[in-house]
C-alpha positions as CSV (number, residue, x, y, z in Angstrom):
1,X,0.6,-63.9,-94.5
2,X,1.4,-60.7,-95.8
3,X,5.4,-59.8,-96.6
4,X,6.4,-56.1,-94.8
5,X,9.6,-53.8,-95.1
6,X,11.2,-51.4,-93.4
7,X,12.5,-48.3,-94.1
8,X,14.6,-46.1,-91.9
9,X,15.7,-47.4,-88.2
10,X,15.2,-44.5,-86.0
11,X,13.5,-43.9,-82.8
12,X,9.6,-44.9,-83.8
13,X,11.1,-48.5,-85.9
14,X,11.8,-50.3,-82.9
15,X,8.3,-50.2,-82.2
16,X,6.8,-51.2,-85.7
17,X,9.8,-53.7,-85.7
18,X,9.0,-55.1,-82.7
19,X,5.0,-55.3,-83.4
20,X,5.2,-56.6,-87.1
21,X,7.9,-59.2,-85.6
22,X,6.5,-60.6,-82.3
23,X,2.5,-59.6,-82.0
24,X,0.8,-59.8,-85.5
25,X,0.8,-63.9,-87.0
26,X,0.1,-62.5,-90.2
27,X,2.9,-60.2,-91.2
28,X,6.3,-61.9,-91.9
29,X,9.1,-58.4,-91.4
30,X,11.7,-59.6,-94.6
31,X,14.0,-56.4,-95.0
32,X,14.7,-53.8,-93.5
33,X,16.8,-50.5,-94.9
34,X,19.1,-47.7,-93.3
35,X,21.5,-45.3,-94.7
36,X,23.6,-46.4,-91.3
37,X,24.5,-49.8,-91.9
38,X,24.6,-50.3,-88.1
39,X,21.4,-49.6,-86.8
40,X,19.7,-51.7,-89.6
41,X,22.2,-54.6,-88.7
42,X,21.4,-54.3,-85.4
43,X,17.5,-55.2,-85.9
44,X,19.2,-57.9,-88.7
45,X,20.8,-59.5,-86.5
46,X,17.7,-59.7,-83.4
47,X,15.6,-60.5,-86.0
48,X,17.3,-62.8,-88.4
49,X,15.7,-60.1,-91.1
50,X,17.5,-59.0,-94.6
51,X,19.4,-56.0,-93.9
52,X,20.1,-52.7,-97.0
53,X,21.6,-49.6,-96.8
54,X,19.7,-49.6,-100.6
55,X,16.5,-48.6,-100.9
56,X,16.2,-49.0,-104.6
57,X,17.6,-52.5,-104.1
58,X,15.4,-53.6,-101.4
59,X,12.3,-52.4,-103.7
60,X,13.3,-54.6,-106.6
61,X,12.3,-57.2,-104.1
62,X,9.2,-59.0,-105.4
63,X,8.4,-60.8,-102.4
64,X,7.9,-57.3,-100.5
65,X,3.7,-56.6,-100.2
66,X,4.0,-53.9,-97.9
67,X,6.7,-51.0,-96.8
68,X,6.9,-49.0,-94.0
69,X,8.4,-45.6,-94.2
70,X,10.1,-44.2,-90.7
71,X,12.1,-42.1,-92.3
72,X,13.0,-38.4,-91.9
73,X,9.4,-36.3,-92.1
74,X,10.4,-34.8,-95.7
75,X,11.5,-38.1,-97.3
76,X,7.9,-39.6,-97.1
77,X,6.9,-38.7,-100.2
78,X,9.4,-39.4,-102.1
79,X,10.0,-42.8,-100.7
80,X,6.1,-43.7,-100.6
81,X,5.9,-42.6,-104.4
82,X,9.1,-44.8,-105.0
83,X,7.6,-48.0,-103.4
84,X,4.6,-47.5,-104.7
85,X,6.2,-47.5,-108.5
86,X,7.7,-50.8,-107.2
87,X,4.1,-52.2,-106.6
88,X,4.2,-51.8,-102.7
89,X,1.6,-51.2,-100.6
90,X,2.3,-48.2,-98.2
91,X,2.2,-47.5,-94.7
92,X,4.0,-44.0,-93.5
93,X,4.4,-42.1,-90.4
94,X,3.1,-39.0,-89.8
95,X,3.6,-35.9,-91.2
96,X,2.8,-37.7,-94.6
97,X,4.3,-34.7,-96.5
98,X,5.6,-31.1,-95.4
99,X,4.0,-29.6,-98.3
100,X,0.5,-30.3,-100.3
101,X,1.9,-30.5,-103.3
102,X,3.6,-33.6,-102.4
103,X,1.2,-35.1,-100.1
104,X,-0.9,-35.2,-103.7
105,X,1.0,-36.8,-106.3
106,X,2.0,-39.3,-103.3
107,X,-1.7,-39.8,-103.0
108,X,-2.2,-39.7,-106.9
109,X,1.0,-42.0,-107.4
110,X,-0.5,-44.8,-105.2
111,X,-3.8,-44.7,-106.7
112,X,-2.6,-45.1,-110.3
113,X,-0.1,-48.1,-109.4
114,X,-3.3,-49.5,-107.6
115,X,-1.4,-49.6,-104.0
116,X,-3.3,-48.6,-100.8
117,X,-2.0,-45.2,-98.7
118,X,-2.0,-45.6,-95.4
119,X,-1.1,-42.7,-93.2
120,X,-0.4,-43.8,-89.5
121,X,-3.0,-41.8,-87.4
122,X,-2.4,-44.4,-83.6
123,X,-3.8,-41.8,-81.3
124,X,-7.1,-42.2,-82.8
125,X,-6.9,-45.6,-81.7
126,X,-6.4,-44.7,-77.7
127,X,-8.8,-45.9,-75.7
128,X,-10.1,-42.9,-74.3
129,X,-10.1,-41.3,-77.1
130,X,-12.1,-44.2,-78.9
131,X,-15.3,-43.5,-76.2
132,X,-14.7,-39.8,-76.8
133,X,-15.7,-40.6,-80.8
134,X,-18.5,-42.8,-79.8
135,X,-20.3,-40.2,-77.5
136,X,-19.5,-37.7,-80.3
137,X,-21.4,-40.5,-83.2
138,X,-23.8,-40.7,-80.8
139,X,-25.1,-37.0,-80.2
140,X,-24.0,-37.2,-76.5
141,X,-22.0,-34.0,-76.2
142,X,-25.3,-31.8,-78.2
143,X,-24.1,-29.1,-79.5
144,X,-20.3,-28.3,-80.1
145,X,-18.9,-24.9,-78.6
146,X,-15.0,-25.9,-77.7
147,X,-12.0,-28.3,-78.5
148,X,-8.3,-28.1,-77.5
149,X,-5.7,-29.5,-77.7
150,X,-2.4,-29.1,-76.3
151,X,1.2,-30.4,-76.8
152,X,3.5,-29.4,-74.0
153,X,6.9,-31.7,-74.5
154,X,10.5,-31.4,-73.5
155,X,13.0,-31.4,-76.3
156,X,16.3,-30.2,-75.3
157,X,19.0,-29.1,-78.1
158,X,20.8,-32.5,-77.8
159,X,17.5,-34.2,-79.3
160,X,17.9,-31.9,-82.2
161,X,21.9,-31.9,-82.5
162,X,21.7,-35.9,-82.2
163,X,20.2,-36.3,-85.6
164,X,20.6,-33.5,-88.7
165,X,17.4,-33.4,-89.8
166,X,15.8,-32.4,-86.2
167,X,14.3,-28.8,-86.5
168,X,14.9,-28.5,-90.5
169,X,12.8,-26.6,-92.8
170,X,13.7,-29.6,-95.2
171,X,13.1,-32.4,-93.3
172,X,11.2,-32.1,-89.8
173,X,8.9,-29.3,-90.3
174,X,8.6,-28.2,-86.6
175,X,7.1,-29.1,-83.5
176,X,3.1,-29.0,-85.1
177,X,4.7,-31.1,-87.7
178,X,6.5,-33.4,-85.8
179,X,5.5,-33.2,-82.7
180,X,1.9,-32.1,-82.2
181,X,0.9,-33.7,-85.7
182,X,-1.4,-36.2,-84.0
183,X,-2.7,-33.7,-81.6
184,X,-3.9,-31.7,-84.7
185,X,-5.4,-34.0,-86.4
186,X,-7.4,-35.2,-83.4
187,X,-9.1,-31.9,-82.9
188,X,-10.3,-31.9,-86.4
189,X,-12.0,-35.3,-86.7
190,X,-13.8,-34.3,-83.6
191,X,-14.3,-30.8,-84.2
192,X,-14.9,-31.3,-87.9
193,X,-13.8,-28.7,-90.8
194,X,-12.0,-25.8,-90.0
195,X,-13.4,-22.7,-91.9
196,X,-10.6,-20.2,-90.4
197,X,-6.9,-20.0,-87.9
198,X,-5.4,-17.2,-86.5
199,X,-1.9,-17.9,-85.1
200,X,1.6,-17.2,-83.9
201,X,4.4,-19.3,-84.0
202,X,8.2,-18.9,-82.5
203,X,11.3,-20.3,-81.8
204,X,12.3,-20.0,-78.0
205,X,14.2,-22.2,-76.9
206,X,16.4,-23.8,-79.5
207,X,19.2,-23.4,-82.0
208,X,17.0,-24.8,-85.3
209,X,15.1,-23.7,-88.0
210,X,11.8,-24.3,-87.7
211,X,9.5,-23.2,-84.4
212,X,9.1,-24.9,-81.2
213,X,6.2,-23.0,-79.7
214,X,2.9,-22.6,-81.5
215,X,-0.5,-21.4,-80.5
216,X,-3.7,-21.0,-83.0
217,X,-7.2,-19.9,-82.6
218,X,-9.5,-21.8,-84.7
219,X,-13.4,-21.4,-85.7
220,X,-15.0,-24.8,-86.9
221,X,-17.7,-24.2,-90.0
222,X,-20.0,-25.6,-87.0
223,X,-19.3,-22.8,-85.4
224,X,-17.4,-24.2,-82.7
225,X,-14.1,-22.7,-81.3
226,X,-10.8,-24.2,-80.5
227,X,-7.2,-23.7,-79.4
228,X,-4.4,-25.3,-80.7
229,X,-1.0,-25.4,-78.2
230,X,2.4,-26.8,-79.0
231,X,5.7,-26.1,-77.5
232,X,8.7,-28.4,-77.0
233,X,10.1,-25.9,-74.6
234,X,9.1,-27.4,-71.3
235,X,11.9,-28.1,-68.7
236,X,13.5,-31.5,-68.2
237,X,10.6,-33.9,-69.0
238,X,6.9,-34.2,-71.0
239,X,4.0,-32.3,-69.3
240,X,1.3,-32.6,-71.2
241,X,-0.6,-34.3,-74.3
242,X,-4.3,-33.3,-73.9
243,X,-7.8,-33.3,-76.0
244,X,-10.7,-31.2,-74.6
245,X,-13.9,-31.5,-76.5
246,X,-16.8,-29.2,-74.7
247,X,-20.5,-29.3,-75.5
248,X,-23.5,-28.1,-74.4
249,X,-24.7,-31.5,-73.2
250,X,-21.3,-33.2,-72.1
251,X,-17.7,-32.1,-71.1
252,X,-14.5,-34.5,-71.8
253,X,-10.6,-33.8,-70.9
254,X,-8.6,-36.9,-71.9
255,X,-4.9,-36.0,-70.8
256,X,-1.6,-37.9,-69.6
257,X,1.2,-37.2,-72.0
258,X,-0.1,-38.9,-75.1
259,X,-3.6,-38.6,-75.1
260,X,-4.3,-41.6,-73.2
261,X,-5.6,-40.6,-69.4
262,X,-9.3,-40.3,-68.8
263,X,-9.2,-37.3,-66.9
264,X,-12.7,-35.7,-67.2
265,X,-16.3,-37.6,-68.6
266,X,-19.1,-35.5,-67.5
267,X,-22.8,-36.0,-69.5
268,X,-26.5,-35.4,-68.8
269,X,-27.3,-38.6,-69.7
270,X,-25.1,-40.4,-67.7
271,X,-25.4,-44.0,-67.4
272,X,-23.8,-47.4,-65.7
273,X,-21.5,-47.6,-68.6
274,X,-19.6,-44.5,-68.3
275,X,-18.1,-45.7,-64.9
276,X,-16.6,-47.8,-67.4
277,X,-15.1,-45.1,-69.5
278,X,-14.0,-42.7,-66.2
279,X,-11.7,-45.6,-65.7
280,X,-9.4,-45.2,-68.8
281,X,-6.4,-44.1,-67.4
282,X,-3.5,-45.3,-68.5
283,X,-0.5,-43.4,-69.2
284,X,2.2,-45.4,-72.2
285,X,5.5,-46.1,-71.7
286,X,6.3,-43.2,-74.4
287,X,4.5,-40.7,-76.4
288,X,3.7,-43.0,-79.4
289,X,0.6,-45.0,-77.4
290,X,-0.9,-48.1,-77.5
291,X,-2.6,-47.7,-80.8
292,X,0.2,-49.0,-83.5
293,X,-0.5,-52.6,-82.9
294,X,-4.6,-51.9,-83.4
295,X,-4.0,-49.8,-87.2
296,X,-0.8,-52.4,-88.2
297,X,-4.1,-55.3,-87.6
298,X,-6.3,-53.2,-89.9
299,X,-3.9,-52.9,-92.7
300,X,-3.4,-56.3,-93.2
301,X,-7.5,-56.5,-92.6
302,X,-7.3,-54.3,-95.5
303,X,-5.0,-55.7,-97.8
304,X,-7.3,-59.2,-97.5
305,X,-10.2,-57.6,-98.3
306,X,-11.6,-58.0,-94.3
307,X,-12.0,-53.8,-93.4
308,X,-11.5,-50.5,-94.9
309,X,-8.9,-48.4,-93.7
310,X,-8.5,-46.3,-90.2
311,X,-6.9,-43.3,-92.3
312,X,-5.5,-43.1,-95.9
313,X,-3.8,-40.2,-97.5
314,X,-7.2,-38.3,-97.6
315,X,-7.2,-38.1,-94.2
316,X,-3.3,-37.6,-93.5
317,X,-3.8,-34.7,-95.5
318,X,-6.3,-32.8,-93.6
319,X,-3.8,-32.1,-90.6
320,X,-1.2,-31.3,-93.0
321,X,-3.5,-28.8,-94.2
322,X,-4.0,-27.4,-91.0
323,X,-0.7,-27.4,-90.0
324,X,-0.1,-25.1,-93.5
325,X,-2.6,-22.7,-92.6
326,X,-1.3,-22.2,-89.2
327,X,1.8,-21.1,-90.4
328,X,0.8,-19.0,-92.6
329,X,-1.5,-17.4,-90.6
330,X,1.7,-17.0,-88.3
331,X,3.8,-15.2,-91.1
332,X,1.4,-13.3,-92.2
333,X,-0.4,-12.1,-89.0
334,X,-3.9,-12.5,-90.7
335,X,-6.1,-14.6,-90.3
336,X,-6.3,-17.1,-92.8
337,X,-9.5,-19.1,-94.4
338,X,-9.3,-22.9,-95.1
339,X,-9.4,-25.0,-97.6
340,X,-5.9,-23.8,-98.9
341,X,-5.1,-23.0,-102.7
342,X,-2.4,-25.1,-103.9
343,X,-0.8,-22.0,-104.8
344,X,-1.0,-20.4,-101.3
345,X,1.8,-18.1,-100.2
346,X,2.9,-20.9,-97.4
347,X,2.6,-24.1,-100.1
348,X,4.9,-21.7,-102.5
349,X,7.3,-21.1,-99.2
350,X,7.4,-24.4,-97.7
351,X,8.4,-26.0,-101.5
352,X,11.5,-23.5,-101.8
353,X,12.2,-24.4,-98.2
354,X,12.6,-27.8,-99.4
355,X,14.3,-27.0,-102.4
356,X,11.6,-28.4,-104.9
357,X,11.1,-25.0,-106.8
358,X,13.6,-22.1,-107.1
């Protein structure tokens, strides 16, 4: 049995509440943490759980193994670097940084306390898209010439008026940072490295800071091609949540509005089995998927020494990375090559944003 807490209640804790509570016998949920007293009490109360408004406090808890960080986009770092100083093991929602800078000393943090990172990645865990990565292991698609993705989500302005930090520079990043952060970083563990991204970003349809429409052109070092689209603009409800990967030897569109509909699965070798995968179509109840209660099993398979890990802070950092160059490709109007320098004109923009350098 492995100890868990819990920090910030908002819209994505009911589910890790709910999955670390009722579905996985061996996590035991012992605290939980909000600046709002009431919507930590609320779960407290359900739960019969230990309830702070304290983060510090609930950290000098030595019977915590593990904390979950649901917070606001721009206070992961910070609050993963703080638990892991306590001797906590981390789990933390995506984005796991807005900046570079601070998705590497919370990398470097956990790895001199001796904590494992873990840096929630669900979508990769969606059925679908689970077959998708197996034909790609397996050579089935041949060469690589194409992959999109696209994000096409209603958000309208009482989403972002009902919380501050919604559409912030300093704490939400935007809709490829918030929204389309998955999205991203499945194109890339398909597609592979990124070697350059052209792109445009804008704000259309909302009062906020950061954009809520984004598109990029990207070519892979494999000399593939792909498109990255984002918007939060559509009207009245979610659209679209879509991952194409196109190859010389096999075509596959998995869509729905998180990722998780088997719309196309077309190969030359087609065989018995991928009647099989044509029938993955299930659309979620929300945007978040199926896949929390699958990586939540492989931490604690982790922790007791049974698997390694779905995705750590490496591999959180890679669509952060992405994410970076997009916009600065979009401020610029260049075109911009990949890997970043820590000193890029975005890193350097995106810190003052945030208020970490002057």
């Amino acid at each position: 049995m492995l100890n868990f807490a819990l920090v910030g209640c908002g819209r994505i804790a009911k589910k890790h509440i709910k999955l670390l509570v009722e579905e996985i016998p061996e996590a035991k949920l012992v605290a939980i943490c909000d600046t709002q007293p009431e919507k930590a009490q609320e779960y407290a109360d359900r739960y019969e759980i230990d309830c702070y408004t304290d983060y510090q406090e609930m950290l000098r808890r030595d019977d915590i193994d593990v904390v979950h960080i649901c917070t606001p986009s721009g206070l992961h770092p910070e609050m993963g670097i703080e638990a892991a100083r306590a001797g906590k093991h981390v789990v933390v929602e995506k984005p796991m940084a807005l900046t570079l800078t601070e998705a590497d000393e919370l990398i470097n943090t956990c790895k001199k306390e001796g904590v494992k990172l873990f840096v929630i990645k669900q979508n990769r865990l969606n059925s679908p898209v689970k077959v998708a990565r197996q034909a790609l292991e397996e050579g089935r698609f041949g060469r690589l010439f194409m992959g999109n993705v696209t994000v096409r989500w209603a958000r309208p302005q009482s989403y972002y008026d009902q919380d501050e930090w919604h559409g912030t520079w300093m704490f939400d990043g935007g809709v490829l940072m918030n929204q389309a952060s998955h999205h991203v970083d499945l194109l890339q563990w398909m597609l592979g490295e990124v070697e350059t991204v052209k792109a445009y970003t804008a704000t259309l349809n909302h009062n906020i800071e950061t954009e809520d429409t984004a598109v990029a052109i990207l070519r892979f070092k494999n000399g593939a091609m792909g498109v990255i689209e984002a918007t939060t603009c559509v009207f009245q409800k979610n659209l679209e949540g879509s991952l194409i990967i196109l190859g010389d030897k096999g075509s596959v569109k998995i869509g729905g509005f998180a990722v998780n509909k088997m719309e196309t699965w077309n190969f030359e070798d087609y065989t018995t089995d991928d009647e099989i995968y044509c029938s993955n179509s299930t659309n979620p109840p929300d945007v978040y998927g199926f896949g929390h209660l699958e990586y939540f099993q492989n931490v604690i398979d982790v922790l007791l020494g049974r698997a390694k890990p779905y995705t750590d802070g490496f591999e959180g950092r890679k669509s952060l990375e992405l994410i970076l160059a997009i916009h600065q490709s979009a401020i610029s109007g260049q075109e911009v090559k990949l890997p970043l320098r820590k000193d890029s004109d975005i890193e350097e923009l995106m810190l003052r944003r945030r208020g970490v350098r002057a």
